[in-house]
C-alpha positions as CSV (number, residue, x, y, z in Angstrom):
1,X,24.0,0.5,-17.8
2,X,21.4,-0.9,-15.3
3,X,20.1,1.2,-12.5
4,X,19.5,0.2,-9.1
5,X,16.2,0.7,-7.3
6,X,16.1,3.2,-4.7
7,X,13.0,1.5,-3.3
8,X,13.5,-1.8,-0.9
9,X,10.1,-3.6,-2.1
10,X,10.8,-6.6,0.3
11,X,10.7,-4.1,3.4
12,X,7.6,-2.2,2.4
13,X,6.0,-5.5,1.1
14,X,6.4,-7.0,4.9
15,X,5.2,-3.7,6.3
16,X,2.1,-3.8,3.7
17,X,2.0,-7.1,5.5
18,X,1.5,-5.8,8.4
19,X,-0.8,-3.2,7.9
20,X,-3.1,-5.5,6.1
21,X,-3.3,-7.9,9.5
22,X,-4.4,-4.9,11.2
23,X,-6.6,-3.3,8.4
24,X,-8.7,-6.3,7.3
25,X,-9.2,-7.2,3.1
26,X,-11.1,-3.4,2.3
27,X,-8.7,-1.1,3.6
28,X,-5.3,-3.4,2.3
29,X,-7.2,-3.9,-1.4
30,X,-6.2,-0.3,-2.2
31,X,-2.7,-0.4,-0.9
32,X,-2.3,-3.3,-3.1
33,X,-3.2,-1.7,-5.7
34,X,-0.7,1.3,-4.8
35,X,2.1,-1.2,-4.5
36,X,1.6,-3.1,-7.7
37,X,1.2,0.2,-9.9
38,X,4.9,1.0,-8.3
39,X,6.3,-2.0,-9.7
40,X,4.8,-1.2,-12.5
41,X,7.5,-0.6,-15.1
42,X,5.2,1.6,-17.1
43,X,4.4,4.1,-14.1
44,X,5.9,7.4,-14.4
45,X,8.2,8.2,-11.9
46,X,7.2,11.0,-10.2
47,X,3.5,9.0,-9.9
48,X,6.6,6.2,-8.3
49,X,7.5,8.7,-6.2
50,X,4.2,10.0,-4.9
51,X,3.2,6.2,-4.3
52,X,5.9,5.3,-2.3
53,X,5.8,8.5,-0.1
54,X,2.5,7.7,0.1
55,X,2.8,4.2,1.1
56,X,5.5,4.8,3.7
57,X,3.8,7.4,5.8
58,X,0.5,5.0,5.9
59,X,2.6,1.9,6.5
60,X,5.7,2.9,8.6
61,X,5.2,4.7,12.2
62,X,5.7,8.3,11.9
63,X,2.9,10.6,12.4
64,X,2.0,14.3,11.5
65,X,-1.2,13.9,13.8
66,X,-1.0,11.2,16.2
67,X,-3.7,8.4,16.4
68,X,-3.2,7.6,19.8
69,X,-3.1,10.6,20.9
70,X,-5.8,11.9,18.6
71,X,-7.8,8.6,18.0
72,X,-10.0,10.0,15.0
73,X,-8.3,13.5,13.8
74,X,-5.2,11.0,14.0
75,X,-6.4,9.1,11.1
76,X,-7.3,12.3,8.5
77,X,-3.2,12.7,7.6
78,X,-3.1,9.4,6.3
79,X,-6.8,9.6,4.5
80,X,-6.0,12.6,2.8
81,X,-2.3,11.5,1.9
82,X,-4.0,8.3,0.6
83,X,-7.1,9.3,-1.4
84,X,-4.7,12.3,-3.1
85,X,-2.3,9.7,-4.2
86,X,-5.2,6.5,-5.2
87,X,-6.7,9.9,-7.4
88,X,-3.8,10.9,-8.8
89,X,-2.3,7.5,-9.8
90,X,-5.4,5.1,-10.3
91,X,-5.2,5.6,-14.4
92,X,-2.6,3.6,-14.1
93,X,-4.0,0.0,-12.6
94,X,-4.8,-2.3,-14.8
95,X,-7.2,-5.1,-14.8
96,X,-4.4,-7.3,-14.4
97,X,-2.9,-5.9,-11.2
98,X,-6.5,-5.8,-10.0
99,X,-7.6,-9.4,-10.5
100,X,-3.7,-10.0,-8.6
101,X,-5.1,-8.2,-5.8
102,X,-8.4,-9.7,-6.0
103,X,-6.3,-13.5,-5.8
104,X,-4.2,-12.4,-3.2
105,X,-6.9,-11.0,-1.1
106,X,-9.2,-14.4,-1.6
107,X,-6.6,-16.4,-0.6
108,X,-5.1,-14.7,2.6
109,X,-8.0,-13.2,4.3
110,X,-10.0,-16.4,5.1
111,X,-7.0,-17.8,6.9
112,X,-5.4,-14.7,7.6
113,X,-5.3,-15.1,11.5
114,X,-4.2,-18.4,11.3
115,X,-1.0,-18.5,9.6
116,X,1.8,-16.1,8.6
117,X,1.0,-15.3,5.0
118,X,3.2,-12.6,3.3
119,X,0.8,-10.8,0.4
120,X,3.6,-9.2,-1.4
């Protein structure tokens, strides 16, 4: 019996996308990370589960503290969401899905601006 994913990767690969337009190559090289150790088939789930909360909240437009209304307090939520998770779940990235993210970010960021590159 196969199971189904619960997680739509294509939508939260174009909204890692996204974020990374807006973040620039240091800030998306740890959300890469995040993302490939969810594909991973050897990831626990619950570590699954804490990554793709994780990744949602940073990625998707929902806010406990507001950034525009709170321009730097409005960034801690997702900082402290973010280095819990990285923390918790970093034993599992392996120097395979970092030399991937390391390729991706090589090739996209130079020409980022200029074309419509999807990194996931």
């Amino acid at each position: 019996m196969s199971r189904t994913s619960i997680i739509n990767y294509d939508v939260l690969g174009d909204k890692i996308s996204d974020f990374a337009r807006k973040a620039g190559r240091a800030s998306t090289r740890p959300v890469l990370l995040l993302y490939y150790v969810l594909r991973s088939k050897d990831t626990p789930r619950s570590d699954k589960m804490l990554i793709f909360s994780t990744l949602s909240y940073l990625v998707f437009p929902i806010d406990v503290l507001d950034a525009k209304r709170l321009p730097f307090i409005g960034w801690l939520d997702e900082i402290a969401s973010f280095s819990i998770t990285y923390n918790r779940v970093c034993k599992n990235i392996t120097p395979e899905m970092e030399a991937k993210v390391d390729a991706i970010l090589d090739k996209c960021f130079p020409i980022f601006a200029k074309n419509n590159i999807s990194i996931v």
